[in-house]
N, C-alpha and C positions, 0 to 999 in steps of 0.2 A: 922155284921154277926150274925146269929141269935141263932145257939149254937154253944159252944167253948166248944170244950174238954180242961182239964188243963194238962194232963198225960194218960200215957197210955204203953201198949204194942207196939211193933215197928208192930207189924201184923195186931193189931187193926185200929191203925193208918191209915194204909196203906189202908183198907178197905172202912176207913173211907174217905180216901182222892178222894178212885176210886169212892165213890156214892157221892159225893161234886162234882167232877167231872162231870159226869156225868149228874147230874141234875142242875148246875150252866149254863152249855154250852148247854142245851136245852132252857134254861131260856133268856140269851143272845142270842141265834139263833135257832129259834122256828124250822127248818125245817133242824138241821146239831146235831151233835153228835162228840162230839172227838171222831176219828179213834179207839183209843184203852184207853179208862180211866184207864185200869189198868196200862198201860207201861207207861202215863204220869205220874199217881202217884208213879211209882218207880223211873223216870226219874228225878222227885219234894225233891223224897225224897235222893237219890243219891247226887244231886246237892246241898241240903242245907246241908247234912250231914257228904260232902266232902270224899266220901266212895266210893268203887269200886263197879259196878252195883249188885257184886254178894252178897256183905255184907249184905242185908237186909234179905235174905232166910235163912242165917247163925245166925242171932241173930232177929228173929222173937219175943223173949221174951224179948229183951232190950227196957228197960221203960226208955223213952224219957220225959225232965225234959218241964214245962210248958211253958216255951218262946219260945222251939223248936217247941211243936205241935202248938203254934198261928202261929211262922212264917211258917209252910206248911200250916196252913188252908188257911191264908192270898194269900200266893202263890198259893193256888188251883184256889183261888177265881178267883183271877188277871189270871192267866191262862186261866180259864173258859170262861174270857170276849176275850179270844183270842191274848193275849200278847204272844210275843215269850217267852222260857222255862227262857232264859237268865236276862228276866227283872223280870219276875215272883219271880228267885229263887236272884238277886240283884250280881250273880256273874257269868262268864266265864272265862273257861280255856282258856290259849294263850301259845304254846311250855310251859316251865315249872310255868309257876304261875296262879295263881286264881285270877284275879282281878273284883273288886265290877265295875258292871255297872247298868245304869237305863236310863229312857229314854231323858238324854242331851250327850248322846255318841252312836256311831256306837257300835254293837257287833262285837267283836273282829270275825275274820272270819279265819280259817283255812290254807286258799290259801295265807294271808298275812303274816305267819309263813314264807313261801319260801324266799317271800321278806329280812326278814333280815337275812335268812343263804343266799342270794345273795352279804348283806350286810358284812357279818364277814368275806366273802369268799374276798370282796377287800382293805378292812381297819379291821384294829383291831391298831390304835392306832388314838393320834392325836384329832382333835375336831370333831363330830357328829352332825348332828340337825334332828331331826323329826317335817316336818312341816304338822299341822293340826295332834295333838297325838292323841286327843279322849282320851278314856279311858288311853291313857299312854301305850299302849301295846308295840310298837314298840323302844320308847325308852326305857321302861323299861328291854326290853328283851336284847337291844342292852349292858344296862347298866350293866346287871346282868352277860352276856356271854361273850362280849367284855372285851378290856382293852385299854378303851379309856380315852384320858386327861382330856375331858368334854365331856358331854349329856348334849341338850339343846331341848326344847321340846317347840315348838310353838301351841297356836290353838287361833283362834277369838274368841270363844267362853269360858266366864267366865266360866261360868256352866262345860262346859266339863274340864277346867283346874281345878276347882275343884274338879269333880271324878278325874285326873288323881296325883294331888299333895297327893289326900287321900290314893292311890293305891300304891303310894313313898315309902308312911309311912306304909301300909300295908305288901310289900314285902321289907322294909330298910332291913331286916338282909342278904340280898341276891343282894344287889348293891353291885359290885366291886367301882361304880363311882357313886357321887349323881348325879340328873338328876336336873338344871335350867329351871323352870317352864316362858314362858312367854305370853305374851297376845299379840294380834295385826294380822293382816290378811297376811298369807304365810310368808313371808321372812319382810316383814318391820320391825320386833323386832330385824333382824339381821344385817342391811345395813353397819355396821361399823365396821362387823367380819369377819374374814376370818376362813372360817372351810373345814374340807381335807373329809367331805360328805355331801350331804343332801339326807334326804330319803324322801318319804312320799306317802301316801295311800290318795289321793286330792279325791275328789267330781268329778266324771265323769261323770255321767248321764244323758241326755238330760230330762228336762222339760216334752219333747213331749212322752216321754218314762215310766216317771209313773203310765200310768192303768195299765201298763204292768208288773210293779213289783209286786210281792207274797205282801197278805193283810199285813202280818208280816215285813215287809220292811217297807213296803209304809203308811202303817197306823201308826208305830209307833216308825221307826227309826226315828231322827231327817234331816228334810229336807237340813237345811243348811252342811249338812255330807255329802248328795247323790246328789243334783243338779247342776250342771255347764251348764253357757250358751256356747254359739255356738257351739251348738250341742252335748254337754258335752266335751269339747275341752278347756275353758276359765283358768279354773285351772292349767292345763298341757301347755298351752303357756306360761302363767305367769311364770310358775317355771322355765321352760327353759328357759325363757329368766332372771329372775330372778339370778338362782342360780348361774348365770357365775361371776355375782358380788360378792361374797360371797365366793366361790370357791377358794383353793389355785387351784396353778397350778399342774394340773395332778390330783386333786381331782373329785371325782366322784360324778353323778347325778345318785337316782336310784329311780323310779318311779312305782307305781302299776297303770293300766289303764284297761279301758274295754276292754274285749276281741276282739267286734267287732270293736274296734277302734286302735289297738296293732299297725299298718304296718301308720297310720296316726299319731301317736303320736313321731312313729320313725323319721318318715319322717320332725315331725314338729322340734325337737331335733336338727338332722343333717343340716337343714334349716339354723339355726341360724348361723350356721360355727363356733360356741365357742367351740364345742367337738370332738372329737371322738372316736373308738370304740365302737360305737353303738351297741347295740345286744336289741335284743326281748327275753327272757326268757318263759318258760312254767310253768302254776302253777299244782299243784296234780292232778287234772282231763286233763291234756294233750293241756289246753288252753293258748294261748299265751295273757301275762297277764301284764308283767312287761317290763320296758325300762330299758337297763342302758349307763351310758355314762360318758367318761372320757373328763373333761376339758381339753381343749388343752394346753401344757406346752407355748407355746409362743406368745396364746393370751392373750392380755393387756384387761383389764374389764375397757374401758373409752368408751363406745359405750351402745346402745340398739341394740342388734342381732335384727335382721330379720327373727323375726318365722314365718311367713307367706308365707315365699317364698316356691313354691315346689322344693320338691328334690327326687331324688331315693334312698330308705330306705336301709343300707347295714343292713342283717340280720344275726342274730345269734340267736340260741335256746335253752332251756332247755328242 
C-alpha cells in the first residue's frame, strides 16, 4: 500500500477511506465505480469498529489508534478489488454474535437465521449436529440459545473447521454448551451416534447455475460450500438418506434448500419413507427455503431409504 496513515480523526479517516475507495475500484475496473464510496466507507468503518451505523457522525473527533486505521485501509483496499464487505472487514453478524469469516467459509446469510429458530422451535434439549458449519454459525447460535446435551458440528473442510473452532473461542463466554468440532464429509464423522437432530445449510446449487450467481458469490465464496451435483440435489439425497441412520426415533431432520428446488427436495425426503411430517418452511423474503422432517418413531435404520423414488410432497409453510 503506498501510503498508510498511522492515526488520525474518525472524520479524517473516513474521508480518507471514501477517496481509497474510490480510486482503488477505478484501478481494478477501469470502466465501474463503487455505487457509493461514501456509505462503503461508513459501512468499512461500522463493521470493523463493531459500532452502530449512527456512531461515527457522533464521534467524528475520536482518534483512532494505528492498527485500526491499517486494518480499514487494508479493508478499503480488499473491497476495492471487489470482495464482499464481510471478507474485507474479516467479520459478520449472524442473530446475536459477530463471527471472524474469510474466504474458506460461506458468509453467514440472514435467511439462515430462520433456520435455527425453526430449529429451537422442535428441540431444545438432547444431542444436535450441524453438518457442513462453515463458519460455525449455526451451531454456535444453536449452542449459545438452546439447551442442549451436546453440539456437534461437522464440515470437510479443514480450513472452514478452523474458522469455525476460532469463532468457539471467540464467542466461549456465551456458549451455554461447548460445541465438538469434526472433520469428514456430511454425516460420516457421525455413523456410530445417535442424535435427537441434524441441521444443515448443504451446498445446493447446480454447476450449470454459476454465471448466474452475483460476481460476490461466485468469485469468491468457496465453491465446495455452493456446488452439488444432480442438479444441486446430491447433498440433500445424501442427508436424507443419511440422517435416518443417526437419528433417534421421532428426531428431526431440518434442511435449508434452494428456493426453486423447495417442493423437490420434499418430495425427495418423504420418498425415503424414513420420516414424516414433512413441511416446507418460508425464509424472511416470503421464499420457500427450508425442509423439515421428523423421523418416523417405528422405523428401524437397518436399510438404505429410497430417495429416488417419486412421491407427492405433503406441504406446510412459513
Amino acid at each position: 500500500m503506498a501510503e498508510v496513515a498511522v492515526s488520525g480523526a474518525l472524520a479524517s479517516i473516513e474521508a480518507t477511506l471514501t477517496r481509497r475507495l474510490q480510486r482503488q475500484s477505478t484501478q481494478v475496473m477501469p470502466n465501474a465505480e463503487l455505487e457509493d464510496a461514501g456509505e462503503e466507507a461508513r459501512a468499512l468503518l461500522v463493521s470493523l469498529l463493531d459500532v452502530r451505523r449512527s456512531w461515527p457522525m457522533h464521534h467524528a473527533d475520536e482518534v483512532l489508534p494505528a492498527d485500526v486505521v491499517d486494518a480499514l485501509l487494508r479493508a478499503a483496499a480488499m473491497r476495492a478489488r471487489g470482495a464482499p464487505i464481510q471478507y474485507a472487514t474479516g467479520r459478520a453478524a449472524f442473530r446475536h454474535l459477530t463471527l471472524a469469516v474469510d474466504e474458506r467459509v460461506l458468509i453467514p446469510r440472514p435467511e439462515t437465521e430462520v433456520l435455527v429458530d425453526l430449529a429451537l422451535e422442535r428441540c431444545d434439549g438432547g444431542s444436535v449436529v450441524d453438518i457442513g458449519t462453515g463458519s460455525g454459525c449455526i451451531a454456535l447460535s444453536l449452542a449459545s440459545e438452546g439447551r442442549f446435551e451436546r453440539v456437534i458440528a461437522t464440515d470437510v473442510s479443514a480450513g472452514a473447521l478452523a474458522v469455525a473452532r476460532a469463532n468457539a473461542e471467540r464467542v466461549g463466554a456465551l456458549l451455554r454448551t461447548p460445541v465438538e468440532f469434526r472433520e469428514g464429509s456430511l454425516l460420516a464423522p457421525l455413523m456410530s451416534e445417535r442424535v435427537r437432530m441434524v441441521v444443515s445449510n448443504p451446498p445446493y446449487i447446480a454447476a450449470s447455475e454459476a454465471a448466474a450467481l452475483p460476481a460476490l458469490v461466485r468469485d469468491w465464496e468457496p465453491a465446495i460450500a455452493l456446488y452439488s451435483a444432480e442438479g444441486g440435489m446430491a447433498h440433500i439425497i445424501a442427508l436424507a438418506r443419511d440422517a435416518a441412520t443417526v437419528l433417534e426415533p421421532g428426531g428431526w431432520l431440518l434442511v435449508e434448500v434452494d428456493a426453486r428446488r423447495a417442493s423437490q427436495a420434499a418430495e425427495t425426503v418423504i420418498a425415503s419413507a424414513w420420516y414424516e411430517d414433512v413441511a416446507v418452511h418460508r425464509d424472511l423474503a416470503g421464499r420457500e427455503r427450508f425442509v423439515t422432517a421428523r423421523r418416523r418413531a417405528g422405523a428401524a435404520a437397518d436399510g438404505v431409504p429410497n430417495v429416488h423414488a417419486p412421491a407427492a410432497a405433503q406441504r406446510g409453510t412459513r
